[in-house]
C-alpha positions in Angstrom: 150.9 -45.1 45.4 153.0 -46.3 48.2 156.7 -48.4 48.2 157.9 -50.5 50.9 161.6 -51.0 51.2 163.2 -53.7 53.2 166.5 -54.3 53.9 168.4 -55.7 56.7 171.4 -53.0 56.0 170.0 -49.6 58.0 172.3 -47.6 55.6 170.4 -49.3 52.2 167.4 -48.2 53.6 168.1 -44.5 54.6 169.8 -44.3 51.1 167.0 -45.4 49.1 164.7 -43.3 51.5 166.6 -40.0 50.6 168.0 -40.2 47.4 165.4 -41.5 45.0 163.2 -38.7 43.3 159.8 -40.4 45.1 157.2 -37.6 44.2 158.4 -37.6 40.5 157.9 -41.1 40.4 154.1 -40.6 41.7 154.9 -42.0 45.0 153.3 -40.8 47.9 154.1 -43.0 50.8 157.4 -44.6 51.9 157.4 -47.8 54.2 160.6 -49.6 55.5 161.1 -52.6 57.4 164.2 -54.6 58.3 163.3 -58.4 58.1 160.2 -60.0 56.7 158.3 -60.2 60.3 157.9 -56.2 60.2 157.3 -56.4 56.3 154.7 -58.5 56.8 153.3 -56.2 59.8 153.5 -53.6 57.1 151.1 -55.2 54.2 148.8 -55.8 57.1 148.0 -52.6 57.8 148.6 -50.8 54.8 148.1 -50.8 50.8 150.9 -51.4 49.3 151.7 -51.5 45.6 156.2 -51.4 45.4 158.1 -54.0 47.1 162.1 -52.9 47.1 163.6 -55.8 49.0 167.0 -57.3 49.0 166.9 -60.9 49.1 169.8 -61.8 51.0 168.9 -61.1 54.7 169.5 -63.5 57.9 166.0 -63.7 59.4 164.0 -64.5 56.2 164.8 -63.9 52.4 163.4 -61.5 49.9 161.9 -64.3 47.9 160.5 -65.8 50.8 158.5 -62.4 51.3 157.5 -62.3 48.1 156.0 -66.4 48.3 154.0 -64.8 51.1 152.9 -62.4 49.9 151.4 -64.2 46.2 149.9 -66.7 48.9 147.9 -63.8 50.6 146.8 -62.3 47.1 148.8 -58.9 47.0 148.7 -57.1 44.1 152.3 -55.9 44.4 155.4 -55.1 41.3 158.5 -56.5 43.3 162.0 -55.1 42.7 164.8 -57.4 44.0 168.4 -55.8 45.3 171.0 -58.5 45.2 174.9 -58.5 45.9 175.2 -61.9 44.2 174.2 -62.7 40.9 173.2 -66.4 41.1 170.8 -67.7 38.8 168.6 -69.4 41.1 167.9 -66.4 42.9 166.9 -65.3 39.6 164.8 -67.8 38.5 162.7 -68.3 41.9 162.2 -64.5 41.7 161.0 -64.9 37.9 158.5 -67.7 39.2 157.5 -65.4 41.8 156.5 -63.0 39.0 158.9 -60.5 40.3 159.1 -57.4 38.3 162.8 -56.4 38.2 166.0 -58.3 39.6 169.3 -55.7 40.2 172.6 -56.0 41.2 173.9 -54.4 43.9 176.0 -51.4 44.2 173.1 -49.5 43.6 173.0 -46.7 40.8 170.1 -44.4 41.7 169.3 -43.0 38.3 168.8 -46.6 37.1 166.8 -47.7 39.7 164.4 -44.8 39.3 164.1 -45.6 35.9 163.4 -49.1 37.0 160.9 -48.2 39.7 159.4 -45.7 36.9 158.7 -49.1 34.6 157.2 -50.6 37.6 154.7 -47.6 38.6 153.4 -47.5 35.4 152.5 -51.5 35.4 151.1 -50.8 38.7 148.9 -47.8 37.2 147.7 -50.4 33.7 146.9 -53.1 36.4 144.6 -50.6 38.6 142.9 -49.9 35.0 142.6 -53.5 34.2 141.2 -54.1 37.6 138.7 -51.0 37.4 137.7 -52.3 34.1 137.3 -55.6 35.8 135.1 -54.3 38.5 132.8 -52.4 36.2 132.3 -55.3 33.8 131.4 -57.1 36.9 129.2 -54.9 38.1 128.0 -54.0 34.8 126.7 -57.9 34.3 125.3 -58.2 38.0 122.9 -54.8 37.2 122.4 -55.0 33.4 118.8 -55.4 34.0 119.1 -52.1 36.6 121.3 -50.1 33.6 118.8 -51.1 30.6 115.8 -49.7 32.3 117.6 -46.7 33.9 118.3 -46.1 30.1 114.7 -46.6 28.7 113.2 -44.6 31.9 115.5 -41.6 30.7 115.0 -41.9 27.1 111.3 -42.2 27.1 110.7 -39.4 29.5 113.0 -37.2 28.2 111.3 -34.3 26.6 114.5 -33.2 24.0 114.6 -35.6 21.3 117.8 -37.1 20.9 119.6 -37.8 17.4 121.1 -41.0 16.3 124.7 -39.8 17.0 123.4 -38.7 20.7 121.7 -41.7 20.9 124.5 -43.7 20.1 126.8 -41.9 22.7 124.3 -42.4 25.8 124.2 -46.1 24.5 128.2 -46.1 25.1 128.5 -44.5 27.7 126.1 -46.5 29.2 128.2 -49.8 27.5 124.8 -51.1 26.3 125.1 -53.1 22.9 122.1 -51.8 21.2 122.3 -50.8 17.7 120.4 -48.6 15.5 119.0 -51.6 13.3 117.5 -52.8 16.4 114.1 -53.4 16.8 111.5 -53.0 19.6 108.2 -52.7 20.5 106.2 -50.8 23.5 103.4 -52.5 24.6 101.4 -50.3 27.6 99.4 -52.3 30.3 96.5 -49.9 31.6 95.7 -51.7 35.3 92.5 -51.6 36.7 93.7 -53.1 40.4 90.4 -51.1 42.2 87.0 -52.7 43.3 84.0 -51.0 44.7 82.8 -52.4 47.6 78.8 -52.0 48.7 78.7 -48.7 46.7 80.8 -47.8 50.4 84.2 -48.4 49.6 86.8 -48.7 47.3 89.6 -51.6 47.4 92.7 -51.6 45.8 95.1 -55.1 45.7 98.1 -52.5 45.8 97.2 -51.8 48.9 98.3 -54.9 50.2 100.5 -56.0 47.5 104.3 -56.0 48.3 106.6 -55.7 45.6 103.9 -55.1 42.9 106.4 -54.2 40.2 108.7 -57.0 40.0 105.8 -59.3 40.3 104.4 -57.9 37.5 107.2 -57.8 35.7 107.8 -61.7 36.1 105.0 -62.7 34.8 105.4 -60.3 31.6 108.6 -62.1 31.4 106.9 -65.7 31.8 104.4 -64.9 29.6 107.2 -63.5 26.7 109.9 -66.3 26.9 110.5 -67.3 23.9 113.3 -66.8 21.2 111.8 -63.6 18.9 110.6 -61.5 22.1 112.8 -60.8 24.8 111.6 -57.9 27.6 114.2 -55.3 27.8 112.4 -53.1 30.2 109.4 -52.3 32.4 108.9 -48.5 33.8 106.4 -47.3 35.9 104.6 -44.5 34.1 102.2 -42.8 36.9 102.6 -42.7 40.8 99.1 -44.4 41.0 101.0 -47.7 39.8 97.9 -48.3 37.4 99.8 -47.2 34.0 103.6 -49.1 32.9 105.0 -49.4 29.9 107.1 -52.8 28.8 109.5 -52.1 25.8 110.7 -55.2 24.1 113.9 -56.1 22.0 112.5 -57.8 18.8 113.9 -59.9 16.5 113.8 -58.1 13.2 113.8 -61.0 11.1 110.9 -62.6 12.4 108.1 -61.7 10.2 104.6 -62.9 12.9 106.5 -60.3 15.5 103.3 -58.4 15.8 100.8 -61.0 15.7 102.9 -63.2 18.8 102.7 -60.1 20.2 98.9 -59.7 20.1 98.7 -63.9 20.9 101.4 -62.9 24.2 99.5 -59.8 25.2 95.9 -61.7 25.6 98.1 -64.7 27.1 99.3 -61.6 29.4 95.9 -60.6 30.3 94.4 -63.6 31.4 98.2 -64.0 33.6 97.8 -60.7 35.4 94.1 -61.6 36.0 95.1 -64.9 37.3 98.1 -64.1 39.5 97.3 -60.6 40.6 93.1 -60.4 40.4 93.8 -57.3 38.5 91.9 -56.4 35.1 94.6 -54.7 32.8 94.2 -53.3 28.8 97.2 -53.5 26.8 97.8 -51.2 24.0 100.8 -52.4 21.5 102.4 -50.2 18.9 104.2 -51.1 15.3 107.5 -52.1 15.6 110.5 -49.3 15.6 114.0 -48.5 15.9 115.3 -47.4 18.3 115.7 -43.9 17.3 112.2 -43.5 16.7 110.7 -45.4 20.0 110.5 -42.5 22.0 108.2 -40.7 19.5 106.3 -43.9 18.8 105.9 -44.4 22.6 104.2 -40.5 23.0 101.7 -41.9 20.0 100.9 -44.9 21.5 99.8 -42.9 24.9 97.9 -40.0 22.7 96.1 -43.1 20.7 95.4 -45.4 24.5 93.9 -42.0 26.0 91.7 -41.1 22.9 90.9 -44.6 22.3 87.4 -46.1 24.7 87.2 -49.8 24.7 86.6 -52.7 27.2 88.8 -53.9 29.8 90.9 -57.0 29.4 91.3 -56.2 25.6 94.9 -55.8 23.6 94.4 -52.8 21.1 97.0 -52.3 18.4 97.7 -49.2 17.0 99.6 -49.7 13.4 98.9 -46.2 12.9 96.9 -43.7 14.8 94.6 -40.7 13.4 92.2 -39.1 15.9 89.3 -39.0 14.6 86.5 -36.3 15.4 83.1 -38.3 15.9 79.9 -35.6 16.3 77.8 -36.9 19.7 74.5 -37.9 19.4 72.6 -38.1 22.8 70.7 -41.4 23.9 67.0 -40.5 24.4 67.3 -38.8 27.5 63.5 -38.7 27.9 63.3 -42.7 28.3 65.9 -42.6 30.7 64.5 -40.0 32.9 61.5 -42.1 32.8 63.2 -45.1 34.1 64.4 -43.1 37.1 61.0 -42.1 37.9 59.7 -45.5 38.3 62.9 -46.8 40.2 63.9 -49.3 36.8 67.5 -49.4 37.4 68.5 -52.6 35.4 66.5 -51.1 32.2 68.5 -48.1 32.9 71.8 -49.2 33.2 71.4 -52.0 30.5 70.3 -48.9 27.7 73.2 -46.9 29.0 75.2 -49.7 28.2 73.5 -50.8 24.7 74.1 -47.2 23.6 78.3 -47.3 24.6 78.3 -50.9 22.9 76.2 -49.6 19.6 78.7 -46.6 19.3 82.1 -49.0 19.7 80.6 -51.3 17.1 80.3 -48.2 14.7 83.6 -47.2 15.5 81.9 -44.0 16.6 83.5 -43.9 20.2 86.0 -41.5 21.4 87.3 -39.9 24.4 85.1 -37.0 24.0 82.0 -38.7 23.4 82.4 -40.5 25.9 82.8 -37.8 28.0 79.9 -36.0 26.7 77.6 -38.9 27.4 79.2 -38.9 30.7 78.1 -35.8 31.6 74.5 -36.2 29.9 73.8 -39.2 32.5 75.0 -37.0 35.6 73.1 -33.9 34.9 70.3 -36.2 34.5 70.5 -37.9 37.7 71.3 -34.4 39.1 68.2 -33.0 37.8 65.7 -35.5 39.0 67.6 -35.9 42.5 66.4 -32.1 42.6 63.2 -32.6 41.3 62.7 -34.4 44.6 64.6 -31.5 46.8 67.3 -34.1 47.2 71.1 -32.6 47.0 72.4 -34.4 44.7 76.2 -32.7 45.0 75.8 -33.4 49.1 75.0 -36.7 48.2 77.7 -37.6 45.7 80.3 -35.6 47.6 83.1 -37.8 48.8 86.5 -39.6 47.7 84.3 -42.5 46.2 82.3 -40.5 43.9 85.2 -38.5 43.0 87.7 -41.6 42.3 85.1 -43.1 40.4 84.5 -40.0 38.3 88.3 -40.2 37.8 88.7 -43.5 36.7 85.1 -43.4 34.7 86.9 -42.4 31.0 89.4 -45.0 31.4 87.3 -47.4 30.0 83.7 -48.6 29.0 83.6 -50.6 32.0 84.8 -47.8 34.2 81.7 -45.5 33.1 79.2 -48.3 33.5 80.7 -48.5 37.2 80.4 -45.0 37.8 77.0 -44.7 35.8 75.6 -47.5 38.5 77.5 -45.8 41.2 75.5 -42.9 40.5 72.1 -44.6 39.4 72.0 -47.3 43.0 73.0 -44.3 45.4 70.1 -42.0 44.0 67.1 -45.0 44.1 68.3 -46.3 46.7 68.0 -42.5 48.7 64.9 -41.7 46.7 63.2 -44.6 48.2 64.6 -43.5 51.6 63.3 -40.3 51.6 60.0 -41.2 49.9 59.1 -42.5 53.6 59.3 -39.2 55.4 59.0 -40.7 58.7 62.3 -42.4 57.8 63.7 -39.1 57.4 62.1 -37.8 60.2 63.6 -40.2 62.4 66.7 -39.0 60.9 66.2 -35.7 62.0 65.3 -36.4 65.6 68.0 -38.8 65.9 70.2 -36.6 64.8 68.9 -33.7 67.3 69.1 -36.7 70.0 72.5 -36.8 70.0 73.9 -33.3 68.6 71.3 -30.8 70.6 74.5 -28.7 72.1 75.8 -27.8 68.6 75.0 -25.7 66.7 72.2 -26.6 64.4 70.5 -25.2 61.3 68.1 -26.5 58.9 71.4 -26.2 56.5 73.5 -28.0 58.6 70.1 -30.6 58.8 70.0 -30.4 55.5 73.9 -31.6 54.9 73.0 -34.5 57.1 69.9 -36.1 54.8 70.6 -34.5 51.3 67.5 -32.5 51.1 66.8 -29.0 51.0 66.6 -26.7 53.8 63.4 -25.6 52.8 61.9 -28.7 52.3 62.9 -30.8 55.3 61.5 -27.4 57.3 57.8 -28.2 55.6 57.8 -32.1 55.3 58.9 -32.1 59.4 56.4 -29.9 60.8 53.8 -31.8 58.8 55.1 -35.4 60.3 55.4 -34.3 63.7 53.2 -31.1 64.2 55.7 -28.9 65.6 58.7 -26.6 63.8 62.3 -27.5 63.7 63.2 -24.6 65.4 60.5 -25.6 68.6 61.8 -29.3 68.7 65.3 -28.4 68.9 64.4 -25.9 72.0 62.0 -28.3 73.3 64.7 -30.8 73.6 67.7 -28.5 74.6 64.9 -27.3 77.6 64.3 -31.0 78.6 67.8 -31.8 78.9 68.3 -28.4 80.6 65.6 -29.2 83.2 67.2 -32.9 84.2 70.6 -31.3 84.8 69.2 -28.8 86.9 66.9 -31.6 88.6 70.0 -34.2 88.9 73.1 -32.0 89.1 75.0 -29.3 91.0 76.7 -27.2 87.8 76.0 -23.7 87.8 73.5 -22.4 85.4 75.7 -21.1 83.0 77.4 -24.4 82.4 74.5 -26.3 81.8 73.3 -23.5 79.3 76.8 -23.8 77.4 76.1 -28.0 78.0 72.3 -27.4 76.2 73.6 -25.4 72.8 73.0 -21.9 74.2 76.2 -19.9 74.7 74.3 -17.0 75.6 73.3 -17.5 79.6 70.5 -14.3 79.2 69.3 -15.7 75.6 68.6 -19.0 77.4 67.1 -18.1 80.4 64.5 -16.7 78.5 63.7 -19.4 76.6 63.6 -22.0 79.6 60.5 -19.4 81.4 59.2 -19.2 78.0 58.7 -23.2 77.9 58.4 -23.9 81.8 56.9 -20.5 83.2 60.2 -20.4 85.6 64.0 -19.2 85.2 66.6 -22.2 85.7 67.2 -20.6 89.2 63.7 -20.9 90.3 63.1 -24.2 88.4 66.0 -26.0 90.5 64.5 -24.1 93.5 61.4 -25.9 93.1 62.3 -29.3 92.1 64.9 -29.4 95.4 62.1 -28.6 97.4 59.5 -30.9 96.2 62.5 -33.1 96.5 62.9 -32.2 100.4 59.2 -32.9 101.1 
């Protein structure tokens, strides 16, 4: 806390300076001036709390210092020294809101006491102020403050009682009590879209600000008098999963049901504003003391629960249920592969998920069971025909849409066609061997200084190693092996013809790091070494 003492008497000033008790008094700064031009310098460039002044002085008076100073807004407890006692100094000084007005000679024990009363207003105005600020700030980030207290609450792990409760509530100076209600509603978003089978799209990936968009149009789509949105927390770093908690009013008895009528009003919103699918999974309503354990349910009963997209579930009270699988008949399925009917095979895929949702009979796991059925069938027959199926699925497509596939019937029916288009569509490839072939050479073509294998061939049409050895000697007549050499030679045999690199560089250039290795395979194909096959060609070349 600092004091600034002006006086026009030198003497005043050194006496007040010396023999007042400052660091009793909680004052850690001492400022003097002699007239009002220097005081003034002084509040300019320092904080200053104390004004000690006398009044009488001939270039300016004390009040008129302290009517410059209310007109610049400083916060300051003024103390006025005075030889006369004339009660218009007094009552301009009271107008002036002046703390303390004393006559001269000066007693020092009385004015410490005196400056005492006036550090302790100073110290109940910085606590008024402080409060001030924080109320002020406390109204400008409510919204901030309410969800930093549901993201804590909701993720914390330690259950809290209501006495705990009701002390992070204070502390946080939010006026909930415990005969509040609220209700969690989740929004599951499906934001992806596969693309040609080739790639997948998201609308985060260009959407800026995706939260607080979202979060306005829950808001729009709430506004009304019973429901008010208290928070919205982002529950996954995929952004695909929040959670929007809601203050309700107790009293109204059709809570839930405008909450069901808002959520599919929400739906068709996010679909609208965002081109995003979304499920929304609501809860009873709770107190608050029981919303972070009603919250955990509501997640356990969305994950175990397998519906459509675009749907509000609500979960008054949740029981997992344990539903035996039955297969679909995997035999008419097969058959449907075999003879390329992909719309009779996705629509029974789908007749079967829709026949076990309308007997309640679908869960998680039998979902995931059927899931699995499909892909080891599609996995068996892609073998049947020596095709690779893992090659062929392998990728970040297949595996985000294996991901996303239990998230909903829609989701699996994606996936399930995902897997059912990629297979025909290769089947049908690779039914026309010369297609493949072509792949092959084309392949060679442009690759014939790697290193290649009828495995690394293999990786390149999704077939086995063993089987694209057999179909391509019978297309073309000649081995793998012999047209990769045959090729390597030829290429070999125009750089000798067309360039001056030494031989071992063109054998490194040809796939054959081994100078001695090739050499011996170039006479084997030509009847000459590369040395004597340049030899000859230059001279033919001459003539």
């Amino acid at each position: 806390m600092n004091v600034l003492i002006v006086d026009d008497d030198r003497f005043v000033v050194s006496a007040l300076e010396q023999k007042i008790d400052w660091p009793s008094l909680d004052i850690q700064q001492i400022y003097s001036a002699y007239n009002i031009r220097q005081a003034k310098k002084v509040f300019d460039e320092n904080t200053i709390h104390i004004l000690i002044s006398d009044i009488e002085m001939p270039q300016g008076s004390g009040l008129e210092l302290l009517a410059w100073i209310r007109s610049e807004g400083f916060n300051v407890q003024a103390i006025f020294l005075t030889n006369f006692a004339d009660f218009n100094y007094a009552q301009k000084a009271i107008e002036l809101q002046s703390f303390e007005y004393y006559l001269k000679p000066i007693e020092f024990d009385k004015l410490e006491l005196i400056i005492k009363k006036a550090v302790n207003k100073v110290k109940l105005s910085q606590i008024k102020e402080d409060a001030i600020k924080v109320g002020h700030y406390w109204q400008q980030n409510k919204e901030e403050l309410v969800e930093h207290f549901w993201h804590t609450y909701i993720k914390n792990n330690d259950s809290l009682s209501s006495e705990e409760l009701l002390e992070q509530l204070k502390i946080k100076q939010i006026d909930y009590s415990m005969d509040d209600c609220f209700m969690p509603l989740l929004l599951d978003l499906f934001p992806y879209t596969l693309v040609d089978n080739k790639e997948i799209m998201s609308i985060l990936d260009n959407e800026n600000d995706f939260q607080n968009k979202l979060k306005s149009i829950i808001a729009e789509t709430f506004k009304n008098d019973s429901i008010r949105l208290d928070g919205l927390l982002e529950l996954n770093k995929n952004k695909d999963e929040y959670l929007a908690i809601f203050k309700i009013d107790c009293r109204s008895e059709a809570s839930t049901k405008e909450m069901i009528f808002s959520s599919n009003q929400l739906i068709t919103a996010i679909h609208n504003n965002l081109n995003c699918d979304v499920q929304c999974g609501i809860r009873a309503v709770s107190p608050i003391d029981n919303i972070q354990s009603t919250v955990k349910e509501l997640q356990v009963a969305r994950k175990e629960t397998v519906d459509f997209r675009n749907k509000t579930l609500f979960f008054e009270t949740y029981k997992k249920d344990v539903h035996k699988y039955v297969e679909p008949n995997l035999q008419l399925l097969e058959n449907y592969l075999e003879t390329g009917n992909r719309i009779s095979f996705i629509n029974k895929c789908f007749q079967y998920l829709t026949n076990l949702l309308d007997k309640n009979a679908l869960n998680h796991n039998v979902l995931c069971s059927f899931r699995l059925d499909i892909t080891q069938l599609i996995y068996t027959h892609l073998k049947k025909k020596e095709i690779l199926a893992n090659k062929l699925f392998q990728g970040k497509i297949g595996d985000f849409l294996l991901e996303q596939s239990s998230r909903s019937i829609d989701d699996l029916m994606i996936y399930i066609s995902y897997l059912v288009d990629v297979s025909l569509d290769y089947m049908a490839f690779t039914n026309s061997q010369k297609s493949v072939v072509n792949t092959i050479c084309e392949y060679i073509d442009q690759n014939y200084q790697e290193n290649i294998t009828r495995t690394s061939l293999a990786k390149i049409v999704y077939l086995s190693p063993d089987y694209i050895a057999r179909f391509f000697k019978k297309e073309t007549g000649i081995s793998l092996v012999n047209y990769i050499i045959k090729k390597r030679v030829a290429r070999a045999k125009d750089l000798l013809t067309n360039t001056d690199l030494p031989v071992h560089i063109i054998s490194d250039k040809v796939g054959y790091g081994n100078y001695s290795y090739f050499t011996k395979l170039f006479k084997k194909e030509t009847n000459y070494t590369p040395v004597d096959f340049r030899k000859m060609t230059n001279s033919k070349c001459e003539k």
